[in-house]
C-alpha positions as CSV (number, residue, x, y, z in Angstrom):
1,X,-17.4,6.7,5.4
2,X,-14.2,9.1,6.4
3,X,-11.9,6.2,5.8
4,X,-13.1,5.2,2.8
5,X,-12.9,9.1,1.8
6,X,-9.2,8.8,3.2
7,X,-8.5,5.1,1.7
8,X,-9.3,6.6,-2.1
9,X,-7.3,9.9,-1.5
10,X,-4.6,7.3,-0.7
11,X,-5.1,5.3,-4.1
12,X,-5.1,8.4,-6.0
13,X,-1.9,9.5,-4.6
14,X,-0.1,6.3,-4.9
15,X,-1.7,6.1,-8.8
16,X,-0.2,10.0,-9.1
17,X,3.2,9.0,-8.5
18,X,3.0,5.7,-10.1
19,X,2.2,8.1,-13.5
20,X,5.3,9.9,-13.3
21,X,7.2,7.0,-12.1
22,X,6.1,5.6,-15.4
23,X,6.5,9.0,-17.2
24,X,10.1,9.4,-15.8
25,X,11.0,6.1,-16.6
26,X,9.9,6.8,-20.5
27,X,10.9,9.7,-21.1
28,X,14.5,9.2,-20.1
29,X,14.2,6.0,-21.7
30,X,13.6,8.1,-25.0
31,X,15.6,11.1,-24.5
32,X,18.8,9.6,-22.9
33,X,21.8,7.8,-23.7
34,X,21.6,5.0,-21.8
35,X,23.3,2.0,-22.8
36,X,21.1,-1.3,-22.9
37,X,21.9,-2.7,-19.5
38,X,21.2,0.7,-17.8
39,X,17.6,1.0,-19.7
40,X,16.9,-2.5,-18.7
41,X,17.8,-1.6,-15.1
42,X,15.9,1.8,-15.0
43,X,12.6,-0.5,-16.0
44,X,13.6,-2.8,-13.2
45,X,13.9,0.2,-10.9
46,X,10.4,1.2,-12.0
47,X,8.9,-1.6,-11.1
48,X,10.3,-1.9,-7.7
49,X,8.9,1.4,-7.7
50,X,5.8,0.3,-8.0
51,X,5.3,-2.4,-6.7
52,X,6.4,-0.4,-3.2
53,X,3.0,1.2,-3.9
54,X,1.6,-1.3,-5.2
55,X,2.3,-4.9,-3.6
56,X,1.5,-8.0,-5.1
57,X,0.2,-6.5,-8.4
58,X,3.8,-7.2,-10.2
59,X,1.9,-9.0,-12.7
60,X,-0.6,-6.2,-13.5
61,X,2.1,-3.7,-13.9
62,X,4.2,-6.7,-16.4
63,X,0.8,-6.3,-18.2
64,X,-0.1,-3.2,-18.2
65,X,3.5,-1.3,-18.3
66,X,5.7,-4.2,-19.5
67,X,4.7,-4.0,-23.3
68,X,5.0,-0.5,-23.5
69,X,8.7,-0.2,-22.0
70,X,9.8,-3.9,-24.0
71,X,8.4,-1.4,-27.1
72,X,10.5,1.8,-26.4
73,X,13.1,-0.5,-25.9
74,X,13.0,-2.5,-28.9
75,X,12.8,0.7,-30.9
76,X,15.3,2.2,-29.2
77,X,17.9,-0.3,-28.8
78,X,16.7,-2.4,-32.0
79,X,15.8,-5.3,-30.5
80,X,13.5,-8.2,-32.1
């Protein structure tokens, strides 16, 4: 019962600082001037991010987190 106590403090943590990863990531993605390549690589480095906290679920974050930084991209950048 403790460890499973301990095993979703754990998940919470790691889902905290995934969020601001994420957050981060965004909001300098919006508010910076980045040039293209550099945005692309700060999504890269966001992922690697995550998936330190998160291994093997690459393709859940393309999923779930993929669309929304190809969007601010696009937008930002002007990209079809």
């Amino acid at each position: 019962m403790k460890e499973d106590k301990e095993a979703l403090i754990g998940e919470e943590r790691r889902l905290k600082r995934l969020k601001m990863i994420i957050d981060l990531a965004s909001a300098l993605l919006w508010q910076s001037d980045l040039t293209l390549s550099d945005a692309q690589k700060l999504v890269a480095d966001a992922r690697e991010r995550a998936m330190e906290l998160f291994p093997d679920k690459g393709e859940t974050f393309d999923l779930i987190y993929g669309s929304r930084f190809r969007r601010l991209l696009a937008e930002k950048y002007h990209l079809q």
